[in-house]
C-alpha positions as CSV (number, residue, x, y, z in Angstrom):
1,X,-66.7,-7.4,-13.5
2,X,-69.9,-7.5,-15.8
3,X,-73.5,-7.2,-16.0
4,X,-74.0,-11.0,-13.8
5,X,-71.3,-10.6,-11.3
6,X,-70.6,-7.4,-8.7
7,X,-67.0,-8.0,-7.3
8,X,-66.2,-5.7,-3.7
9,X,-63.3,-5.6,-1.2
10,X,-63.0,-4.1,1.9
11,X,-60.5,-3.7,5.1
12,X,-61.9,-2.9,8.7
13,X,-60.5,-2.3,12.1
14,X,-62.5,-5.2,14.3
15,X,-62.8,-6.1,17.4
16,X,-64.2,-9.7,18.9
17,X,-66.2,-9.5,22.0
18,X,-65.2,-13.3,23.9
19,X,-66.7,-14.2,27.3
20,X,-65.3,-16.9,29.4
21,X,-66.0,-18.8,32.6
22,X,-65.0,-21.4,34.9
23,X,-66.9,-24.3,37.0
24,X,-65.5,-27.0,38.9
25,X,-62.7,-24.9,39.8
26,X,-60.8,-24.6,43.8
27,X,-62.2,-20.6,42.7
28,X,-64.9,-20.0,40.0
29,X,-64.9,-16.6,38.1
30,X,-66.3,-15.1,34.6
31,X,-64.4,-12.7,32.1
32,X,-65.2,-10.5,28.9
33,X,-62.9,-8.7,26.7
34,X,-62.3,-7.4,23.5
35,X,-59.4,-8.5,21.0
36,X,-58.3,-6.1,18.3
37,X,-57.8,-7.0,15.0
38,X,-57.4,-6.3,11.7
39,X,-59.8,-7.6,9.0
40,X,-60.0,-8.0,5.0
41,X,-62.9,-9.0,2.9
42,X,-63.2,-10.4,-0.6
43,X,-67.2,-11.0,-2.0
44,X,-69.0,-10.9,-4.9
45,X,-73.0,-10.7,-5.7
46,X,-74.7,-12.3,-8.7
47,X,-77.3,-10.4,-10.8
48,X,-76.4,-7.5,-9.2
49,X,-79.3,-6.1,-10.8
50,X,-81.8,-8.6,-9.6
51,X,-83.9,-8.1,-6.8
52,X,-82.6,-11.2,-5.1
53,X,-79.0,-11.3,-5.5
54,X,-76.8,-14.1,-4.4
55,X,-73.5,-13.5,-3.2
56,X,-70.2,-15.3,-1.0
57,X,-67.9,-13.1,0.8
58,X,-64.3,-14.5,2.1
59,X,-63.3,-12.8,5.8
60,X,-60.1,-13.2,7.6
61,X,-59.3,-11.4,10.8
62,X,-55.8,-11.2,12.3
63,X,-56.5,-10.4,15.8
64,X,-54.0,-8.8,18.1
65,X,-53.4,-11.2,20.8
66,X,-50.6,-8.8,22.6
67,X,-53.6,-6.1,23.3
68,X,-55.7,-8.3,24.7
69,X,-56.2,-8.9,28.5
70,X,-55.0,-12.3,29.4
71,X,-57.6,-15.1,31.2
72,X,-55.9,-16.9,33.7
73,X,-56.9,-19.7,36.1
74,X,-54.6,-18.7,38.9
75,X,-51.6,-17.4,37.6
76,X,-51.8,-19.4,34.3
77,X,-53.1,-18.4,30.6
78,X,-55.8,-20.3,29.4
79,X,-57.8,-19.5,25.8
80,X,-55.5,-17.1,23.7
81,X,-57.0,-15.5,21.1
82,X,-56.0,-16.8,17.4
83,X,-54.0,-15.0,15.4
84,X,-55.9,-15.7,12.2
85,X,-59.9,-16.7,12.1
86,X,-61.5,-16.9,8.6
87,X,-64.8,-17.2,7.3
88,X,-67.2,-17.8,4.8
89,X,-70.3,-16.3,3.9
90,X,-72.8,-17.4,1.2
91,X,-76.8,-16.3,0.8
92,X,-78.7,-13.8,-0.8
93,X,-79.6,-10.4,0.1
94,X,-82.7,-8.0,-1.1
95,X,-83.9,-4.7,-0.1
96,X,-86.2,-4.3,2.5
């Protein structure tokens, strides 16, 4: 984009590791699974050609909610996944 700003994109396969458990309950249990998704990513760095280079990245997952195990408190659903989670990164990165 030029010599102060690094533009980059990206898609990814995902998945979101999510733990649940219940308390207080007639019959207490405990869950993990993993929901699919899909992600994208949108970022850029500034002074790319610094040693310290600020940057922001934009993320949105679409997760796959119909591959997902269900929890369920008896035979009821509780906590399905979202179809859409986004997220914001901002900081600045240097080699190690």
């Amino acid at each position: 984009v030029g010599s102060a700003l690094s533009a980059r994109g990206s898609v990814e396969l995902l998945g979101v590791l999510e733990r649940a458990q219940t308390r207080s309950l007639a019959q207490s249990g405990s869950g993990t699974r993993l929901v699919p998704g899909v992600g994208a990513r949108l970022g850029a760095e500034f002074f790319p050609r610094s040693p310290a280079q600020p940057f922001i990245e934009l993320t949105a997952a679409w997760l796959i909610g119909a591959l997902t195990p269900a929890f369920q408190v008896g035979t009821r659903e509780v906590l399905e996944p979202p179809a859409l989670a986004l997220g914001l990164s901002v900081g600045i990165q240097t080699p190690f």
